[in-house]
C-alpha positions as protocol buffer text, in pm:
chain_id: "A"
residue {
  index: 1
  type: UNK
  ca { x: -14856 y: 5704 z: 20460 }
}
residue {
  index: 2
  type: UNK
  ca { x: -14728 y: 5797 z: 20110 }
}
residue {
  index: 3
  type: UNK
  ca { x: -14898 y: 5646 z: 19795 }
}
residue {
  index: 4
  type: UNK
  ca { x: -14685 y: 5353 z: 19646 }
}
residue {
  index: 5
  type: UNK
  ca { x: -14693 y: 5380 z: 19281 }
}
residue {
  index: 6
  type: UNK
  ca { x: -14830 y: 5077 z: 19054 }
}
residue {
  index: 7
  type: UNK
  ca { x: -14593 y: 4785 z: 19059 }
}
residue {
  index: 8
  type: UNK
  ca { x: -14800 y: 4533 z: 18822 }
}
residue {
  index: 9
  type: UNK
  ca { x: -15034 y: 4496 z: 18590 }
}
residue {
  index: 10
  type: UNK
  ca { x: -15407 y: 4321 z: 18623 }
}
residue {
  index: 11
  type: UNK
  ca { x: -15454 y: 4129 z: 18299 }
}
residue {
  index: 12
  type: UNK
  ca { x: -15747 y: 4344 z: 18284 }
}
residue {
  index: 13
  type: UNK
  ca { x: -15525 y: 4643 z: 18305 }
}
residue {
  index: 14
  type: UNK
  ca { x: -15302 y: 4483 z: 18082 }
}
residue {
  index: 15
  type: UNK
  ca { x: -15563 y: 4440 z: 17828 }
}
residue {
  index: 16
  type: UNK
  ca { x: -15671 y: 4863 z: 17872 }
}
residue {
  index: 17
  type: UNK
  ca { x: -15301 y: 4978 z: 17814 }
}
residue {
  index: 18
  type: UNK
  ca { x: -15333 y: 4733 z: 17490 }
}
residue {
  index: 19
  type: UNK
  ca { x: -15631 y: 4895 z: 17359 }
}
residue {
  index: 20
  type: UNK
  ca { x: -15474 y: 5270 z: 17386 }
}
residue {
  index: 21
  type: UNK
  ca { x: -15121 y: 5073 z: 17267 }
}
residue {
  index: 22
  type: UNK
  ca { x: -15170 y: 5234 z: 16858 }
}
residue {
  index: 23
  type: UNK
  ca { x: -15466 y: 5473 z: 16890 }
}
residue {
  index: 24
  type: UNK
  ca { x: -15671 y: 5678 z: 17149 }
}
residue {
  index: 25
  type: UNK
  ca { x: -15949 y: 5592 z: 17236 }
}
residue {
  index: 26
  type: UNK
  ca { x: -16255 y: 5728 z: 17504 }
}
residue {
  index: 27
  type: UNK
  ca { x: -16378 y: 5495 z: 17717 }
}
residue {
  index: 28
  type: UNK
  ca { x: -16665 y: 5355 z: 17499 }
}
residue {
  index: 29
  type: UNK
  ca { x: -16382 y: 5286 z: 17250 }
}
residue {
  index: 30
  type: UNK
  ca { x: -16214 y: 5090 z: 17514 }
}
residue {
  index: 31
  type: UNK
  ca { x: -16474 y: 4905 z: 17590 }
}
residue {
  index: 32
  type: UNK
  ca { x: -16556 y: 4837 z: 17286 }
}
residue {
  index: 33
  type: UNK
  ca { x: -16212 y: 4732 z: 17182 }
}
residue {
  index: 34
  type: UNK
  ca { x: -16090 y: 4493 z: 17548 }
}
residue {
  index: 35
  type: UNK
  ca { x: -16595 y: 4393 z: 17423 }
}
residue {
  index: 36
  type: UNK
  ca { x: -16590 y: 4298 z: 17056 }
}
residue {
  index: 37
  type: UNK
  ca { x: -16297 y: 4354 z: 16782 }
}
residue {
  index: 38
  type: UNK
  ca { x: -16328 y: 4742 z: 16880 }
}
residue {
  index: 39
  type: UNK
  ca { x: -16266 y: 4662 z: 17348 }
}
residue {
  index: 40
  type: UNK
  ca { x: -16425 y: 4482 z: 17606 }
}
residue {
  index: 41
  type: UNK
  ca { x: -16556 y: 4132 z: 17378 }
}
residue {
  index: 42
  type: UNK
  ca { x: -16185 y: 4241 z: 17233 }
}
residue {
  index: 43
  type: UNK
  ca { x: -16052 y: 4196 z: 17609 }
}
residue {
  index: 44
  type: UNK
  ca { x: -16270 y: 3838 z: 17623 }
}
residue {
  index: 45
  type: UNK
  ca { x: -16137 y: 3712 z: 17307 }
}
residue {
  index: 46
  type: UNK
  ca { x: -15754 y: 3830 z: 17322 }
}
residue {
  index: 47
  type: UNK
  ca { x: -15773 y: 3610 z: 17655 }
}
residue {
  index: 48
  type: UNK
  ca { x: -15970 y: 3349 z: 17543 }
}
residue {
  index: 49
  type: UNK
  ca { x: -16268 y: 3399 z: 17730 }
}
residue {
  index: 50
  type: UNK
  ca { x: -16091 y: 3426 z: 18029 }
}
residue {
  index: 51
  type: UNK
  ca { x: -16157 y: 3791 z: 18106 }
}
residue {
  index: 52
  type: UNK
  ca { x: -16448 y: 4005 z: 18084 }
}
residue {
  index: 53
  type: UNK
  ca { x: -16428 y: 4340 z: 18183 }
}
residue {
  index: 54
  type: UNK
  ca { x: -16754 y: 4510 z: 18271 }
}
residue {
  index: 55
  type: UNK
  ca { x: -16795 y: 4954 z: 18253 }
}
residue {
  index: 56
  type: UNK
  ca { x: -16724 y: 4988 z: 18655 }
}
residue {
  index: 57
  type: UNK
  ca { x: -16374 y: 4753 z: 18621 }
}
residue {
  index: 58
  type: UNK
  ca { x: -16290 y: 4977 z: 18313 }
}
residue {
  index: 59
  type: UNK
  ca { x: -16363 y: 5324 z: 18449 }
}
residue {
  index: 60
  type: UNK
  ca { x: -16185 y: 5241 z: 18780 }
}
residue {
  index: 61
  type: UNK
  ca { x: -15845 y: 5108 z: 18588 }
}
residue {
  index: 62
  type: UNK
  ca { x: -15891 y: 5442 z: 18383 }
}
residue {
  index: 63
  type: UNK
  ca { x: -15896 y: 5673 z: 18684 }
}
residue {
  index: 64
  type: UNK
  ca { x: -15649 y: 5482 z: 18848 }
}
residue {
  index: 65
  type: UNK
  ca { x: -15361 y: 5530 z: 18530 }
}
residue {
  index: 66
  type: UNK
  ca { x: -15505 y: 5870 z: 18512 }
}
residue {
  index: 67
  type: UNK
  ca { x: -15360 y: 5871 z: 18908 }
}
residue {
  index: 68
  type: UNK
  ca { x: -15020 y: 5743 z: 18795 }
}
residue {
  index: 69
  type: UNK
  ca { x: -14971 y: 5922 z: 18482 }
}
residue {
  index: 70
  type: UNK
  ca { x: -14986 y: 5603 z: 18266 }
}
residue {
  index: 71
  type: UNK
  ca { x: -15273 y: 5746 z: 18064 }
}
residue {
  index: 72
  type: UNK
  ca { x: -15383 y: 6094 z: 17973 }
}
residue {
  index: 73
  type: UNK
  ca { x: -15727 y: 6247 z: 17851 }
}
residue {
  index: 74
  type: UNK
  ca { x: -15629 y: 6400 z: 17530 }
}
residue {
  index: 75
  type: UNK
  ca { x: -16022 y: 6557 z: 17492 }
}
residue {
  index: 76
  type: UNK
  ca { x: -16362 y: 6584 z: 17603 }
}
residue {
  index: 77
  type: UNK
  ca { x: -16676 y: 6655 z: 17484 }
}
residue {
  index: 78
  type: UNK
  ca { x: -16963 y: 6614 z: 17737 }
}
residue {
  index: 79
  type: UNK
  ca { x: -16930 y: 6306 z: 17911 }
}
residue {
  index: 80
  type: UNK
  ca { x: -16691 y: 6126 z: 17642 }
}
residue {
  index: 81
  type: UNK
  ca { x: -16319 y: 6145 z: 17751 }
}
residue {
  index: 82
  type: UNK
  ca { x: -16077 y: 6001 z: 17477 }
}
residue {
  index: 83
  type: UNK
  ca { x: -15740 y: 5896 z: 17619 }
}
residue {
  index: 84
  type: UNK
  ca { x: -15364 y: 5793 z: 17495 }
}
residue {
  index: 85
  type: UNK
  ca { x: -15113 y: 5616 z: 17684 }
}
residue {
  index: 86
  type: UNK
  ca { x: -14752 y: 5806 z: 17808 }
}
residue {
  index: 87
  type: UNK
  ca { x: -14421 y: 5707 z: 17757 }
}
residue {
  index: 88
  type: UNK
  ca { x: -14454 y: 5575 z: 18148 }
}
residue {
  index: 89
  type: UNK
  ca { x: -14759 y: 5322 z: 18059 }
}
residue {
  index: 90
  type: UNK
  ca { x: -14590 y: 5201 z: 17769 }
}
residue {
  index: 91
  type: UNK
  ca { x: -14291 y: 5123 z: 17975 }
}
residue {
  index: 92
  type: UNK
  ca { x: -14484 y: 4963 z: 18261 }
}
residue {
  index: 93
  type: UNK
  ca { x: -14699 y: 4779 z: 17999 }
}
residue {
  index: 94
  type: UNK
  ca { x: -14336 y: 4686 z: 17808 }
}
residue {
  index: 95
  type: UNK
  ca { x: -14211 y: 4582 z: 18151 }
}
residue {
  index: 96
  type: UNK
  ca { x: -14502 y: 4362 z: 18234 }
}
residue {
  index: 97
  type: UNK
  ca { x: -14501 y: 4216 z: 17935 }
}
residue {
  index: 98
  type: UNK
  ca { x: -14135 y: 4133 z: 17956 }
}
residue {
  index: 99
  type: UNK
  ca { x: -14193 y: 3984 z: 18321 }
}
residue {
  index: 100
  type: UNK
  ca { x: -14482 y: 3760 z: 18173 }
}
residue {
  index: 101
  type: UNK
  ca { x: -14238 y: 3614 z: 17894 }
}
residue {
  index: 102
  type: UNK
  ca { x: -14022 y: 3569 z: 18185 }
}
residue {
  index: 103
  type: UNK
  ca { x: -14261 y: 3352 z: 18412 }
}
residue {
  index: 104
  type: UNK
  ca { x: -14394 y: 3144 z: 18047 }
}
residue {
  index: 105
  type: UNK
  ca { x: -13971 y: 3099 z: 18043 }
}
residue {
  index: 106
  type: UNK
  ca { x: -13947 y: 2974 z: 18380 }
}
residue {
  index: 107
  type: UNK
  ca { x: -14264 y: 2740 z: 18372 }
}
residue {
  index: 108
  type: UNK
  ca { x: -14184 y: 2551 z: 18014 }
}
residue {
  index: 109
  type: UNK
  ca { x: -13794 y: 2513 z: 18159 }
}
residue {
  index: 110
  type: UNK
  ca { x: -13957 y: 2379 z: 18508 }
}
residue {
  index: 111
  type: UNK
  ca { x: -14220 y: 2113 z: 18340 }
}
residue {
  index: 112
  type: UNK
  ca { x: -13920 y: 2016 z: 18109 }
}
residue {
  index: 113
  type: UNK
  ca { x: -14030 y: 1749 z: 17880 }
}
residue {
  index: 114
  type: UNK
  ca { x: -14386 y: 1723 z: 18042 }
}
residue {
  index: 115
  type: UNK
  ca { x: -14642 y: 1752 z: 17775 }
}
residue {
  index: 116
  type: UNK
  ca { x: -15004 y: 1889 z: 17888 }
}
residue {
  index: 117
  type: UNK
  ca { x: -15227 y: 1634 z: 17977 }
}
């Protein structure tokens, strides 16, 4: 059976292809920036607490965009890998994003007038 490429996003692999979105970064970096202002605490409080992203959730989104081509290790030294997102990651993260503004779209025109309770 052939391998279907990624479709969608995770938020937290929405949230990794945010944190390579300006700079590279290794996977510390990522961390750091989806755990405090510099990835992971970054991840918790871009989402409001929603999402925490722990070192075996990050590694295993990083592999599998390394599998689809949506990232790319630009060096290593040891066991540090620094990455940067490709032009196809920043068009499936600029897709995504578009389909979320799409669903916000569909729910405010649904509830109408309704005001949050």
């Amino acid at each position: 059976m052939a391998r279907q490429p990624l479709k969608s996003l995770t938020e937290s692999m929405f949230y990794v292809l945010l944190a390579l979105w300006r700079q590279e970064r290794c996977g510390t970096e990522i961390a750091a920036y989806v755990r405090e202002l510099t990835a992971m605490q970054r991840v918790k409080e871009l989402s409001g607490g929603r999402l925490e992203m722990g070192p075996g959730t990050l590694y295993a989104i990083l592999g599998k965009f390394q599998e689809e081509a949506l990232i790319k290790e630009s060096w290593s030294q040891g066991r540090m890998r620094v990455y940067r997102i490709t032009d196809a990651g920043r068009a499936l993260f600029r897709r995504e994003l578009e389909n979320m503004r799409r669903c916000v779209d569909d729910g405010q025109r649904e509830l109408g007038g309704e005001e949050e309770t």
